[in-house]
KEPAZA-539262 format. One line per field, with one value per residue (C-alpha): residue number from 1; residue in three letters; x, y, z. Coordinates in Angstrom, 3 decimals, padded with zeros to 6 digits. Each point is the difference from the previous one (the first is absolute). Layout:
REM residues N
pos (NUM;...) .
code (Ala;...) .
x (X;...) .
y (Y;...) .
z (Z;...) .
***
This chain:
REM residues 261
pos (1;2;3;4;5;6;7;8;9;10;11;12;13;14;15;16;17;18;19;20;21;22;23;24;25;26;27;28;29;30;31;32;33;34;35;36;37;38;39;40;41;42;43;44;45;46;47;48;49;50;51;52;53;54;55;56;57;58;59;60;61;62;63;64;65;66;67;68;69;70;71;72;73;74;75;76;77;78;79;80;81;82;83;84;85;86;87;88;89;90;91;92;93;94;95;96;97;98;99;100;101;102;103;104;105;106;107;108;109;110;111;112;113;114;115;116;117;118;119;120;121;122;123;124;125;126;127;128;129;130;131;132;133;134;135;136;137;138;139;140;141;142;143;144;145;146;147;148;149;150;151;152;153;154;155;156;157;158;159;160;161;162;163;164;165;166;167;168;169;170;171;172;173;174;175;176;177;178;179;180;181;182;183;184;185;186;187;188;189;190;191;192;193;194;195;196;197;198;199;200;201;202;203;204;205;206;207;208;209;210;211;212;213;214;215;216;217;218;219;220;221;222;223;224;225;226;227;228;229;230;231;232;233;234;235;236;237;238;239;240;241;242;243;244;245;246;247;248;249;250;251;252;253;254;255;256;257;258;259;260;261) .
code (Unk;Unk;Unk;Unk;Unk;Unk;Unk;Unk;Unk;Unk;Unk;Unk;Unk;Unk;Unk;Unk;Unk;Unk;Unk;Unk;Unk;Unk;Unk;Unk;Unk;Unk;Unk;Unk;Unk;Unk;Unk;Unk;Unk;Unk;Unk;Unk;Unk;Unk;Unk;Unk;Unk;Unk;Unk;Unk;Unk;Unk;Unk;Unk;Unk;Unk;Unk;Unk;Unk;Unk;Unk;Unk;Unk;Unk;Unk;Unk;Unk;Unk;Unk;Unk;Unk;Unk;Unk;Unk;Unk;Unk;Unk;Unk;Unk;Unk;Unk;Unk;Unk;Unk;Unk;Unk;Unk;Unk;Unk;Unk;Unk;Unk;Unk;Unk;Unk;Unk;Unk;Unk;Unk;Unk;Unk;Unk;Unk;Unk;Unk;Unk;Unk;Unk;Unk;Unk;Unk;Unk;Unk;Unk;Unk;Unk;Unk;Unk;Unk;Unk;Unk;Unk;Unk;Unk;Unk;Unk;Unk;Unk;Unk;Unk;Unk;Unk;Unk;Unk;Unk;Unk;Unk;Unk;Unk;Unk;Unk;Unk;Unk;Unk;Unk;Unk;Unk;Unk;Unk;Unk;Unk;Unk;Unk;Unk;Unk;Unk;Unk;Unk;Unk;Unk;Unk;Unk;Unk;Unk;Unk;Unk;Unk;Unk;Unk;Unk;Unk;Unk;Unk;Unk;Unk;Unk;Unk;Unk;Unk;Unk;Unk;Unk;Unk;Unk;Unk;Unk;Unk;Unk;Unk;Unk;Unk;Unk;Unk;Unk;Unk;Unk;Unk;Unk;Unk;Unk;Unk;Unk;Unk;Unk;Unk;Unk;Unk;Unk;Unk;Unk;Unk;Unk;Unk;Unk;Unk;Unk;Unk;Unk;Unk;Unk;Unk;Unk;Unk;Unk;Unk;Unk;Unk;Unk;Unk;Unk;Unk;Unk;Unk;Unk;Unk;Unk;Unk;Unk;Unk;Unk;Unk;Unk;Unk;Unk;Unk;Unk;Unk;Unk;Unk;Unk;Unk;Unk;Unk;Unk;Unk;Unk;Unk;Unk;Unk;Unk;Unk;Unk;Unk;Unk;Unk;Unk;Unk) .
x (000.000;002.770;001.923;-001.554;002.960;003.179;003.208;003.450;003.001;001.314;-002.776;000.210;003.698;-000.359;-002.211;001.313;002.493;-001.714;001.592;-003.273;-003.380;-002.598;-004.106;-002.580;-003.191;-000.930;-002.305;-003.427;000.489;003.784;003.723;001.777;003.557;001.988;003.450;003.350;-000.783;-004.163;-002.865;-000.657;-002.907;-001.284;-003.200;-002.271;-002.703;000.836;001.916;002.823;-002.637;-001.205;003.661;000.692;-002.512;000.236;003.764;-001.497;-002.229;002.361;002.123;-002.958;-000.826;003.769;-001.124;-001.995;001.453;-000.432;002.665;002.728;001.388;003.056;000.339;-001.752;-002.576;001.104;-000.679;000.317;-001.618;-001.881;-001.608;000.663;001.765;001.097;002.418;-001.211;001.976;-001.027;-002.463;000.013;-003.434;-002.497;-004.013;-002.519;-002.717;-002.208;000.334;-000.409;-001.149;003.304;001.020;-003.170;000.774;003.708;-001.592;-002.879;002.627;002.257;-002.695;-001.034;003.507;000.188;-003.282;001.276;003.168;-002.266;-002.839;-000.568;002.717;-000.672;001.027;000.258;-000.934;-003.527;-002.762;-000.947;-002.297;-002.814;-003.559;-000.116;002.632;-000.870;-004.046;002.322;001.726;-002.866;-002.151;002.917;000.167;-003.226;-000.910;-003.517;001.364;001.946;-002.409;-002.191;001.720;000.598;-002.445;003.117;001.440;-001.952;002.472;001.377;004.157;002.338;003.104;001.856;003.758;002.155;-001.331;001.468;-003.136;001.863;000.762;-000.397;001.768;002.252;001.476;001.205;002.461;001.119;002.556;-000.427;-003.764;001.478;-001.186;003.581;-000.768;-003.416;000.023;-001.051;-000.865;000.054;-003.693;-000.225;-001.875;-003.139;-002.619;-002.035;001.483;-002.715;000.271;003.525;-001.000;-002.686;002.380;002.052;-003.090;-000.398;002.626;000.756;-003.089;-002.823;-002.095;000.530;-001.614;001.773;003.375;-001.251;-001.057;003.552;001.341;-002.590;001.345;003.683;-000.299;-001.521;-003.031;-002.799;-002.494;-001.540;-000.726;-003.246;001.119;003.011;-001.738;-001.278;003.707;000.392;-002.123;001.686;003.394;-001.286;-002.203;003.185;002.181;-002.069;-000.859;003.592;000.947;-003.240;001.630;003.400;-001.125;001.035;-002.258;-002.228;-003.125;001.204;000.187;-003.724;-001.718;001.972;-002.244;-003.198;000.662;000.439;-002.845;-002.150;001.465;-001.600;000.275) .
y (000.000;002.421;-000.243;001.143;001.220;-002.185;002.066;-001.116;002.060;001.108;002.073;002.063;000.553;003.521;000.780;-001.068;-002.546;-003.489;-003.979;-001.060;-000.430;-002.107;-000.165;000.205;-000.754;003.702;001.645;-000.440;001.912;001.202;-001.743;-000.010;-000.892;-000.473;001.447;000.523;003.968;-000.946;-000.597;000.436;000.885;000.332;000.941;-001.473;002.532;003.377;002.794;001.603;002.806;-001.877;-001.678;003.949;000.935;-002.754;000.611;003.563;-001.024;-002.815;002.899;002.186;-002.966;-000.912;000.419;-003.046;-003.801;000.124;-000.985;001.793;000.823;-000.630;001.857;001.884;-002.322;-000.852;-002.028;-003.769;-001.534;003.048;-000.270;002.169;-001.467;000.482;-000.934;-000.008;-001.181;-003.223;000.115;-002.350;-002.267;-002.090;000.936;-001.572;-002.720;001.987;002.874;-000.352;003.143;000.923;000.290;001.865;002.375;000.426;000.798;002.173;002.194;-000.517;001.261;002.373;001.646;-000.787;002.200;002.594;000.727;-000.391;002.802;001.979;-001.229;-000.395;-002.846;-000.401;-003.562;-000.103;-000.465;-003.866;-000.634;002.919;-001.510;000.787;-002.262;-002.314;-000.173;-000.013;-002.852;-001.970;000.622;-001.245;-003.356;-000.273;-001.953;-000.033;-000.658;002.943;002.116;-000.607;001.847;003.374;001.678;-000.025;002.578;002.484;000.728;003.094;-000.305;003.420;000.851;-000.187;-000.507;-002.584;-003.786;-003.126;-002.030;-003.818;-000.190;-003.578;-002.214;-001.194;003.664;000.087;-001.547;-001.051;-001.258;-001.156;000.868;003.766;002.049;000.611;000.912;000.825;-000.477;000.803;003.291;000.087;000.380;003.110;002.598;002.813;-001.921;000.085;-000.809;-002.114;-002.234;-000.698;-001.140;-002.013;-001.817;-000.909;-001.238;-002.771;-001.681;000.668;000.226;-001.587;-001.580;000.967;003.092;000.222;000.578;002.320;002.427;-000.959;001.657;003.078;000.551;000.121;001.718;002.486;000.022;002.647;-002.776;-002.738;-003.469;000.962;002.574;-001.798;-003.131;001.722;000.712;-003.558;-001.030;001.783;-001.235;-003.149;000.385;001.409;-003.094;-001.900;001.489;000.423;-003.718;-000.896;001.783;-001.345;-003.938;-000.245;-001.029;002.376;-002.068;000.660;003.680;-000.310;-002.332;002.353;003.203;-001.841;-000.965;004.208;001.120;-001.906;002.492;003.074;002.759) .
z (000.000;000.655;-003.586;-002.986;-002.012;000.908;000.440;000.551;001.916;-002.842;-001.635;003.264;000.361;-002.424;003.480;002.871;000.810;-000.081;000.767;001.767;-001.971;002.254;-001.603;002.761;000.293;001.106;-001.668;-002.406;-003.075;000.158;-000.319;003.349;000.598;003.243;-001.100;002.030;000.357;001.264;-001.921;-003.612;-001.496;-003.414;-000.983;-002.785;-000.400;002.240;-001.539;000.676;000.839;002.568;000.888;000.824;002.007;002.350;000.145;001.424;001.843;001.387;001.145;001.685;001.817;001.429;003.762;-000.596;-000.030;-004.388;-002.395;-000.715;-003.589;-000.409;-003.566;-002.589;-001.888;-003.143;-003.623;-000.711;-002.894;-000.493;003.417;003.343;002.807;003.760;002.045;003.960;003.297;001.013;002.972;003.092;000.656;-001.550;-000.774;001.717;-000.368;002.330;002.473;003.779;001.569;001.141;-004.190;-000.396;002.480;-001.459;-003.540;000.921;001.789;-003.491;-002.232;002.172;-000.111;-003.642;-000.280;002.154;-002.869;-002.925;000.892;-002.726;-002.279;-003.611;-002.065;-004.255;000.443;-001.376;003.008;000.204;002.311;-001.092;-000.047;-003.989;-000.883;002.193;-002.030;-002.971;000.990;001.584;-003.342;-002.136;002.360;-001.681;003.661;001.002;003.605;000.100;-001.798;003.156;002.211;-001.969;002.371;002.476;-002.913;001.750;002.687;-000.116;000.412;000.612;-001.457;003.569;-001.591;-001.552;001.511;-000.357;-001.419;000.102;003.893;000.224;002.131;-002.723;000.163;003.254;001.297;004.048;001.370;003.857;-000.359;-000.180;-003.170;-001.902;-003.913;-001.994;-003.603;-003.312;-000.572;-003.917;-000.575;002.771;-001.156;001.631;001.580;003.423;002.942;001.777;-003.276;000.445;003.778;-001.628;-001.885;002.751;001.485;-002.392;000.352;003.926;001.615;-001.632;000.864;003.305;001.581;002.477;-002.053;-001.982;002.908;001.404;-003.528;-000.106;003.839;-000.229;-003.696;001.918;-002.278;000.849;-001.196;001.654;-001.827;-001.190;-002.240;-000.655;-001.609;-003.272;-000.502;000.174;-002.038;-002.414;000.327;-000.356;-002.617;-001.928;000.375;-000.273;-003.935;-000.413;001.221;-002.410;-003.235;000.863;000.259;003.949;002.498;000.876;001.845;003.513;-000.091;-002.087;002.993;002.784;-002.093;-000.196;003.763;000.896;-002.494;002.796;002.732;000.484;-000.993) .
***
């Protein structure tokens, strides 16, 4: 899963000085290499647009246990790449509430540097793209749910939008690196925390208000679950449209449609 494009030491040697070339399995839709100077990574689809700005934002965020680049991006087979220091720690299978606590506080942080900043990556997660999408799927399932569309979502800053658990990383159940920040761009706030809710909290209730609380969220769970509800009903599309499995994030929706409000 991590290798797309094989590379060998040599290609890289007009970059930086490379004897060690070791394919992982990191990674969904980009190549990643362990190398002797960190971690390698060339991407399939971004641009170097996008490479760029989340080289900048990489470097707003340097308070915060993220990668560190270790060079300019530059061009391999036509395609951008980065070079980042290796990070220390594994992902998760699932979060206990002491890793929720550690993450809430993380994005919370994370939020508190990106207020108000503006991003050139084009806005993902708006609910027009995401009717776009979901009408394209051509998925009567999905087509259901478009009433949950309705939700009106700010322009609070640059979010994450993919803070799953396969994007953090601990070592010694202590948070130590957070991930992937290629597809950053404007968004709402509250959705990013929805997003993390997915995959950390849910189904439980009871680790989601754990999040809201040391987030620091001015919202209770109530309002919080239409934002849920969206999150998931975006995977889920996007997992749809991509051939992944998407059924567990559609039966965890139709379980918090039933909640009020």
């Amino acid at each position: 899963m991590g290798v797309k494009t094989p590379l060998s030491p040599a290609q890289l040697q007009e970059f930086f000085p490379c004897t060690l070339l070791i394919p992982t399995a990191d990674g969904v839709s980009d190549t990643v290499y362990r190398c002797d100077q960190g971690v390698l990574k060339l991407f399939e689809t971004a641009s170097e647009g996008a490479v760029r700005e989340e080289a900048a934002l990489l470097g707003m965020l340097r308070p915060l246990p993220v990668p560190e680049l270790l060079m300019e991006p530059f061009t391999l087979h036509g395609k951008p790449c980065a070079l980042y220091a290796a990070l220390r720690g594994e992902s998760l299978k699932k979060a206990e509430p002491h890793h929720i606590v550690q993450i809430a506080r993380f994005i919370r942080d994370f939020h508190h540097l990106s207020a108000k900043r503006r991003s050139s990556n084009t806005p993902l997660f708006t609910p027009e793209r995401l009717k776009g999408m979901i009408a394209e799927s051509g998925s009567e399932e999905l087509m259901s749910f478009l009433h949950l569309l309705d939700l009106q979502l700010a322009n609070d800053g640059i979010i994450h939008g993919d803070l799953f658990l396969d994007n953090a990383l601990f070592e010694e159940d202590l948070l130590c690196g957070v991930l992937d920040f290629i597809e950053a761009c404007e968004g709402d706030f509250l959705f990013d925390l929805a997003v993390v809710a997915l995959s950390w909290c849910l189904p439980s209730r009871e680790n989601v208000e754990l999040l809201l609380e040391h987030y620091g969220a001015a919202v209770d769970y109530e309002t919080f679950l239409p934002y849920m509800r969206y999150a998931l009903l975006y995977y889920a599309t996007t997992r749809y449209r991509g051939g992944r499995d998407y059924r567990a994030l559609l039966n965890q929706l139709t379980h918090l449609t039933k909640e009020t409000p």
